[in-house]
Every structure is written in structure tokens, then in C-alpha cells.
KEMIGU-7872 format. One record per residue (C-alpha): residue number from 0; x, y, z. Coordinates in Angstrom, 2 decimals, decimal comma, m for minus. Layout:
[NUM; [X; Y; Z]],
...
***
This chain:
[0; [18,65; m17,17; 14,28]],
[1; [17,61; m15,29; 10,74]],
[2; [14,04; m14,68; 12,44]],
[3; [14,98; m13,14; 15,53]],
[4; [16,50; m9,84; 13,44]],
[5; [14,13; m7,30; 13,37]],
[6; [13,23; m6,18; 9,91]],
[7; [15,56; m3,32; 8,14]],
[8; [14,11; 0,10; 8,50]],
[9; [13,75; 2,76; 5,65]],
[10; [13,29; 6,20; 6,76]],
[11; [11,07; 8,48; 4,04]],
[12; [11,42; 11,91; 4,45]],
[13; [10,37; 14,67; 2,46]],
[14; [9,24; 18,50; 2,78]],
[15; [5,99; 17,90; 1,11]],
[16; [3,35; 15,10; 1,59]],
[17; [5,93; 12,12; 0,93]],
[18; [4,11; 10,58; m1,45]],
[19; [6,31; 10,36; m4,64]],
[20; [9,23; 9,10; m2,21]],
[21; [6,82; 6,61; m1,01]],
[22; [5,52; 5,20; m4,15]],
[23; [8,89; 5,31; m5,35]],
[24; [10,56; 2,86; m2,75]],
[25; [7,53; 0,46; m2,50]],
[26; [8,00; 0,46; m6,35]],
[27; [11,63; 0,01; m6,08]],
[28; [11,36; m3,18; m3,47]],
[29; [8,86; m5,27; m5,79]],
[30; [12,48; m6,19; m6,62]],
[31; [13,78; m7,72; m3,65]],
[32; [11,37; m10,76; m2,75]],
[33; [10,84; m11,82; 0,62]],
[34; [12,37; m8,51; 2,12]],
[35; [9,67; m6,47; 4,42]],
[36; [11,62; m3,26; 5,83]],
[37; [9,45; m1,10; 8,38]],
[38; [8,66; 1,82; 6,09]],
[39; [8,32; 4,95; 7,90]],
[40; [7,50; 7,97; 6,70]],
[41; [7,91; 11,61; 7,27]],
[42; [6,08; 14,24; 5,39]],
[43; [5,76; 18,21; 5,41]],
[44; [9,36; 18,34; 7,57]],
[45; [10,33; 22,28; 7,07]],
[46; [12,33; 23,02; 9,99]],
[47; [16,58; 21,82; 10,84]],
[48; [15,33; 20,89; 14,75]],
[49; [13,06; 17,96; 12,78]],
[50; [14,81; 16,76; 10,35]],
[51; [17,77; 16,13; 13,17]],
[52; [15,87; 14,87; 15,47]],
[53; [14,72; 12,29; 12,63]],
[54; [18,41; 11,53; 11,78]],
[55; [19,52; 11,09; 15,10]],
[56; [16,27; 8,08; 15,17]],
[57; [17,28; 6,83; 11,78]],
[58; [20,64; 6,38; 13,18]],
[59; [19,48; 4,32; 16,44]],
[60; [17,54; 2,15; 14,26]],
[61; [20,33; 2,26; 11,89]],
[62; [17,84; 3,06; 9,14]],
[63; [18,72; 3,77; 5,18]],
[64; [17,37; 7,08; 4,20]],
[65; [15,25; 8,94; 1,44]],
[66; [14,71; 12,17; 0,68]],
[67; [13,15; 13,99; m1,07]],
[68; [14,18; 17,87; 0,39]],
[69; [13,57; 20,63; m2,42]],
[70; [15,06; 23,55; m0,42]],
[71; [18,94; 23,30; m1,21]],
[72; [20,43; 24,37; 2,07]],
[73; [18,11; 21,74; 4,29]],
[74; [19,16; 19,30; 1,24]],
[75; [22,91; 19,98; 2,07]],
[76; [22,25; 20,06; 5,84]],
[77; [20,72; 16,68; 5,75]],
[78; [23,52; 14,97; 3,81]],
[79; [26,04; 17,02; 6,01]],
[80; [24,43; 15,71; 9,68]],
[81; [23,68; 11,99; 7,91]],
[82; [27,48; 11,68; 7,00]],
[83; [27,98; 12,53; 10,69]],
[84; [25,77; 9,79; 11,94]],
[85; [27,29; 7,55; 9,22]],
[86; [23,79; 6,73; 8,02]],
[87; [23,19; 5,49; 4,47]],
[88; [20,93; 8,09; 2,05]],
[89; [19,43; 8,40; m0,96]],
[90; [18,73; 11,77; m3,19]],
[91; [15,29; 11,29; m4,74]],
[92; [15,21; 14,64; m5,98]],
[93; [18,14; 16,33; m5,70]],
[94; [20,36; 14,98; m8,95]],
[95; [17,07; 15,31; m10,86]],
[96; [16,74; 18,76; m10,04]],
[97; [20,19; 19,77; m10,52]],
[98; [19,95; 18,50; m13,79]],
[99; [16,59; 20,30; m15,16]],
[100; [18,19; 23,15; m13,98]],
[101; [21,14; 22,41; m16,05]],
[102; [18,75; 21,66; m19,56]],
[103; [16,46; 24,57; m18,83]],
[104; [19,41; 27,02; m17,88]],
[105; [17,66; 28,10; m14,90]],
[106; [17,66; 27,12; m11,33]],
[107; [14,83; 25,76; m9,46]],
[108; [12,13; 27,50; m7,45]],
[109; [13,02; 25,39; m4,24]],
[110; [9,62; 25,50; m2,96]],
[111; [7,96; 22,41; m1,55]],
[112; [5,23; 21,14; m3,31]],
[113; [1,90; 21,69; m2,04]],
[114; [m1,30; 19,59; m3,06]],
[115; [m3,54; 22,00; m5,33]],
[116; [m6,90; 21,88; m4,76]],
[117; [m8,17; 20,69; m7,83]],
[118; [m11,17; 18,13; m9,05]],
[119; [m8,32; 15,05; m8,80]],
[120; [m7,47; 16,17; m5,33]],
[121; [m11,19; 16,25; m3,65]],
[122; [m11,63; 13,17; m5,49]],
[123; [m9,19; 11,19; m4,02]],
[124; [m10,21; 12,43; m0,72]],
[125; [m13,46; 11,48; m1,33]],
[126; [m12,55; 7,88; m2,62]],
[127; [m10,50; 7,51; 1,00]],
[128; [m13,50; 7,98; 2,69]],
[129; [m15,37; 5,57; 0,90]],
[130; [m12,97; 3,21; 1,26]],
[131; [m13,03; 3,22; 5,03]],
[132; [m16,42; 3,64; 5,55]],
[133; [m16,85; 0,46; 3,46]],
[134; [m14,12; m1,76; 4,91]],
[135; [m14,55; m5,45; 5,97]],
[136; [m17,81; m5,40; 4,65]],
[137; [m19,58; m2,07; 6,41]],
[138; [m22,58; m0,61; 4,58]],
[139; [m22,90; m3,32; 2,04]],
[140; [m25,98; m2,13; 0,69]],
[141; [m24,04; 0,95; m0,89]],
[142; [m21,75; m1,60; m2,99]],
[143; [m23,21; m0,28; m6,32]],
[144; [m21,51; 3,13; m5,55]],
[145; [m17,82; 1,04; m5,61]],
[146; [m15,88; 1,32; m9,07]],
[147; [m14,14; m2,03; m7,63]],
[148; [m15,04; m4,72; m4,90]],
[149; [m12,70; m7,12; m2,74]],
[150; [m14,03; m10,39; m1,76]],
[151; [m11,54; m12,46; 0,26]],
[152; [m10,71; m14,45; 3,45]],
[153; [m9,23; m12,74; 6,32]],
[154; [m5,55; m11,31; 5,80]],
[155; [m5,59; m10,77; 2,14]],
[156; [m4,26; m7,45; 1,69]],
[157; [m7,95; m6,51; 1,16]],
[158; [m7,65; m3,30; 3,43]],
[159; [m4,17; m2,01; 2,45]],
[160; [m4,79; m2,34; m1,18]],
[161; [m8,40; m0,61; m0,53]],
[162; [m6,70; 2,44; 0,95]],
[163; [m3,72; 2,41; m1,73]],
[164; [m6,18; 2,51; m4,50]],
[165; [m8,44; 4,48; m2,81]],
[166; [m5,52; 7,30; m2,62]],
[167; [m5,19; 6,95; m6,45]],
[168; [m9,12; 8,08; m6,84]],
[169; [m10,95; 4,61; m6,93]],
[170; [m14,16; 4,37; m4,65]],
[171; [m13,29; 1,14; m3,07]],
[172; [m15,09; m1,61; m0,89]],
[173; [m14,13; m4,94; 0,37]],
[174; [m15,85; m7,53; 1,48]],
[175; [m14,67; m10,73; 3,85]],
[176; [m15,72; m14,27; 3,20]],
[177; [m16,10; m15,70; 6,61]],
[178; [m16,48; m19,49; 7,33]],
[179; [m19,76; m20,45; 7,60]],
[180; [m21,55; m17,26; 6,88]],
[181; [m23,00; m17,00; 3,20]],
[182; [m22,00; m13,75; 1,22]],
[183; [m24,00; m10,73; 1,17]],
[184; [m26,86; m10,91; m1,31]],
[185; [m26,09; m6,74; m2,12]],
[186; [m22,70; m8,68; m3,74]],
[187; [m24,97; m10,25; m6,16]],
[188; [m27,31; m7,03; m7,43]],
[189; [m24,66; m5,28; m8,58]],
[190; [m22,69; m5,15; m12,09]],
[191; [m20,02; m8,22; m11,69]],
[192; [m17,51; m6,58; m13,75]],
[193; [m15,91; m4,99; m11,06]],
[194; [m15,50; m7,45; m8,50]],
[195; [m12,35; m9,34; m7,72]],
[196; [m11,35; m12,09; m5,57]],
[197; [m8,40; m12,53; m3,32]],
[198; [m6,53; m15,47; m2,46]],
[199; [m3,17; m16,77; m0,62]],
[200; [m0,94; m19,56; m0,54]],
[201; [m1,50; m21,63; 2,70]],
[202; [1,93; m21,07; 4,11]],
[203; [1,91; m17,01; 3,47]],
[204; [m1,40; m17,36; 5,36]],
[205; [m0,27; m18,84; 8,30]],
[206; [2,92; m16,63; 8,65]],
[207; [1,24; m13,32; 8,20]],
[208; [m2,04; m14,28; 10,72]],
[209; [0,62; m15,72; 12,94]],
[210; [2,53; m12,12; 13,31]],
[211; [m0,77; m10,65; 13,54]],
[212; [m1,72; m12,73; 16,71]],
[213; [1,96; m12,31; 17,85]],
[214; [1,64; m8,70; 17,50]],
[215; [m1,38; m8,11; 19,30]],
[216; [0,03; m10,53; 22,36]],
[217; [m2,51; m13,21; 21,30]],
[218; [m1,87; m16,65; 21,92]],
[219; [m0,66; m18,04; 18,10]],
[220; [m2,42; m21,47; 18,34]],
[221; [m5,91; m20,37; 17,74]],
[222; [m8,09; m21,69; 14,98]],
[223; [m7,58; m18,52; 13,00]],
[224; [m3,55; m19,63; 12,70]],
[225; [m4,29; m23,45; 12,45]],
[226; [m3,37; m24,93; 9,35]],
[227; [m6,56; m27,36; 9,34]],
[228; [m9,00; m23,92; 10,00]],
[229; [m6,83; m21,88; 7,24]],
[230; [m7,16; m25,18; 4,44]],
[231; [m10,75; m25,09; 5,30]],
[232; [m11,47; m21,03; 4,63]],
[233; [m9,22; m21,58; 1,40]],
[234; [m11,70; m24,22; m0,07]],
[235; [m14,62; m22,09; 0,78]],
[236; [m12,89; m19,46; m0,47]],
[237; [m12,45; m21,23; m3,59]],
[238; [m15,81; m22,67; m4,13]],
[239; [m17,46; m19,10; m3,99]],
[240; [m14,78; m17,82; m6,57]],
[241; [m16,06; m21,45; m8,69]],
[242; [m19,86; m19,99; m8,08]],
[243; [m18,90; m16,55; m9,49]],
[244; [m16,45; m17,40; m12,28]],
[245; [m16,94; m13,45; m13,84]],
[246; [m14,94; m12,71; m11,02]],
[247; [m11,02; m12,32; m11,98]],
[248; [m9,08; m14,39; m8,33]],
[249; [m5,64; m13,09; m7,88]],
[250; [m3,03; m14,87; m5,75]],
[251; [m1,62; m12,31; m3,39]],
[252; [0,72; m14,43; m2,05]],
[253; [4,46; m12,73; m2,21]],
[254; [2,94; m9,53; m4,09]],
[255; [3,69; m6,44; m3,02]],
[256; [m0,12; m4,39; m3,08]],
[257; [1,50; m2,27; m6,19]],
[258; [1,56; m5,64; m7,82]],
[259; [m1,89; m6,68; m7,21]],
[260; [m3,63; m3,40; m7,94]],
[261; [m1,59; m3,08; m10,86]],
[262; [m3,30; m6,70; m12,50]],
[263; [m6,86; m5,12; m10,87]],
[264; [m6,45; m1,93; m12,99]],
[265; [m5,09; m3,80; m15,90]],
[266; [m7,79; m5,77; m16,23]],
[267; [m10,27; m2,98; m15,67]],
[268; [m8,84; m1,41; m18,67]],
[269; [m8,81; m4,53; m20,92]],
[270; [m12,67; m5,11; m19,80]],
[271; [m13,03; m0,72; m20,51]],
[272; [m11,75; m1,28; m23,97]],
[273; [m13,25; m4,34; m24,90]],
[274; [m16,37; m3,03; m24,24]],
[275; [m15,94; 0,11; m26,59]],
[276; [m15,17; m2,62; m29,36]],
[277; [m19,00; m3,76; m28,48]],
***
């Protein structure tokens, strides 16, 4: 049966903090709908006794591989041992490289990079912190502080895209809509502007809080997987989006979080602009 496979893995691995192979391959598989490899990710690998010990897991899990390795000889050691193990790879960096060198007529400085410690960096820091110490609707009365609010039902990406906008310097909160209990009056005493809602498809809802329950060896026919419970949370869901209607509602439902924080940051820039028209 199709469902029984276990999902494809992709193996990110990189010298430095991983994060512009990362971004890259969740950018890259907005592409392929309906595919969910396990990404996993390997930063700040400098010595050969790593980076084998990762190929020889890749090559269990018979894993596809990206790299991004700076330092030519652990570059050519890594394609060497991964032809060995017959795993598939992918250069990130190398070609790219090769060919600056080639335009500049000089050859590169093969260091890894390093994160400087600059006004961006302690920013985003700082907006990571915010964004988990106002998660699922902690510390509400500190919503003012947020450049952008989450409001949705349980299991709608509002954590993950928190934390992935929160890495690209946006003080982010989220708050859950929960069945029966009204929303925090803090959501209405601050500007409205910057509030979004969150919403999913029925089917997408009870697949993903299914695997949830599955994965932490909960029984699957609880309330918070039933179809009738899930129709239910939508409508409320829905009928506090109708009572706030400056509130933009995206549909998460098959959207990679790139794809939804994209439309967020969109339309905080439309709303930025139109207001310097004012």
C-alpha cells in the first residue's frame, strides 16, 4: 500500500549553519505537491569522521543529499565516499563557486561562513525568542510588541511559520482559537493591521491531526480527529474571521510555510505602501 512507505529522506549538510541549503530545498519542493520528505539537517560539519558517519546514515535511509561544503578537499571527499555508497547528491555550492572563481580570475577563500555579529543577526535572535515565548497564545498581554499575529484553530502551521518568520527578524505571536473559549480581549487593543487568520481544508485537517495522534501513540478516534468536532472548530473559526473582517484569512491547506509567509509579507508590504500614499 502507497501509505505504508515511509516518506523520502533529504539529507542537508553543510560546513556552516545550513541555512541557505535549507531554504533552498524547502524552496525548491513548493514544486512537487503532496510530497513531504523528512528533512534533516546537518550544520557546522568540519571534520571527515562526521561527514562519513552522516553518509554511511544517508545511505541506510537511502537518503538524496545536499551540500553545501566550501572547503574543496572535504567537497571532493564527500562526492568520492557518496559514489561509494551509491547515494544520490547535489552541489549547492560547489559549480557556483567554481564559476566566480572563473569570472573573477581568482580562486575562492574556502572558508566556511560564519554568522557576523551584526544588528540583523541579534535581531533575529531576538525575534526567535519572542516567538517562543509567545506561542499558542502565552503572554497575550504583550501582543502589541508583535509586528504580526496568528489566530487559528489547532494544527495550522501557526507554530512552524512563527519560528520560520521569526528566523527572518519578525517578532511573532500566535494565538489558538479554541472551541468554546472566546478570544483574548488583548487581540482586540491592538492595531488590526497586523493580524492574520489561518485556516484548512477539512480533509488536510483530519490527516495532519490524525499523524499527530498516531505519532504520539494516541488513540486516532478522539474528538480532536473527528470529522463532526473538526467541521465544528472550522465554523467557529470562520465566524470570528466574519467578526474581524480587517483580518486577511489564508488557506494553508497544501502550502508549504514559504508559501504562506510569503502572501503574509506581501500583504504587509502592500498595506506599508499604501499607507505612505496616505
Amino acid at each position: 500500500m502507497p501509505d505504508s512507505q515511509p516518506n523520502p529522506s533529504i539529507f542537508v549538510v553543510s560546513d556552516a549553519t545550513a541555512e541557505t541549503a535549507e531554504r533552498t530545498v524547502r524552496a525548491a519542493l513548493i514544486q512537487f505537491r503532496g510530497v513531504e520528505p523528512d528533512i534533516r539537517v546537518f550544520s557546522l560539519v568540519r571534520t571527515d569522521e562526521r561527514l562519513d558517519e552522516i553518509l554511511r546514515a544517508a545511505a541506510n535511509e537511502h537518503a538524496l543529499v545536499l551540500y553545501t561544503i566550501v572547503h574543496p578537499e572535504q567537497r571532493e571527499l564527500l562526492r568520492r565516499r557518496a559514489e561509494e555508497l551509491k547515494l544520490m547528491t547535489v552541489d549547492l555550492i560547489g559549480q557556483l563557486m567554481a564559476q566566480l572563481g572563473s569570472f573573477f580570475g581568482r580562486m575562492p577563500a574556502g572558508r566556511p561562513g560564519i554568522p557576523r555579529l551584526t544588528d540583523d543577526y541579534f535581531r533575529r535572535i531576538e525575534a526567535v525568542e519572542f516567538a517562543v515565548k509567545h506561542d499558542d497564545g502565552q503572554a497575550v498581554r504583550q501582543l502589541h510588541e508583535a509586528d504580526i499575529v496568528l489566530v487559528g484553530i489547532s494544527r495550522t502551521s501557526k507554530t512552524p511559520l512563527s519560528t520560520y518568520l521569526a528566523q527572518r527578524g519578525w517578532k511573532v505571536a500566535n494565538v489558538p482559537l479554541v472551541l468554546g473559549l472566546p478570544l483574548p480581549k488583548d487581540l482586540d487593543r491592538i492595531g488590526q493591521d497586523h493580524i492574520f487568520g489561518l485556516t484548512i481544508d477539512v480533509a488536510s485537517l483530519i490527516r495532519i491531526r490524525r499523524a499527530r495522534l498516531k505519532a504520539l501513540n494516541m488513540p486516532v478516534d478522539t474528538d480532536y480527529a473527528r470529522r463532526e468536532h473538526i467541521i465544528r472548530e472550522l465554523e467557529y473559526g470562520r465566524d470570528v474571521f466574519r467578526a474581524h473582517p480587517q483580518w486577511p484569512v489564508i488557506d494553508v491547506s497544501q502550502k508549504a510555510i514559504e508559501e504562506t509567509a510569503a502572501i503574509i509579507l506581501r500583504t504587509m508590504d502592500e498595506r506599508r505602501r499604501g499607507g505612505d500614499k496616505l
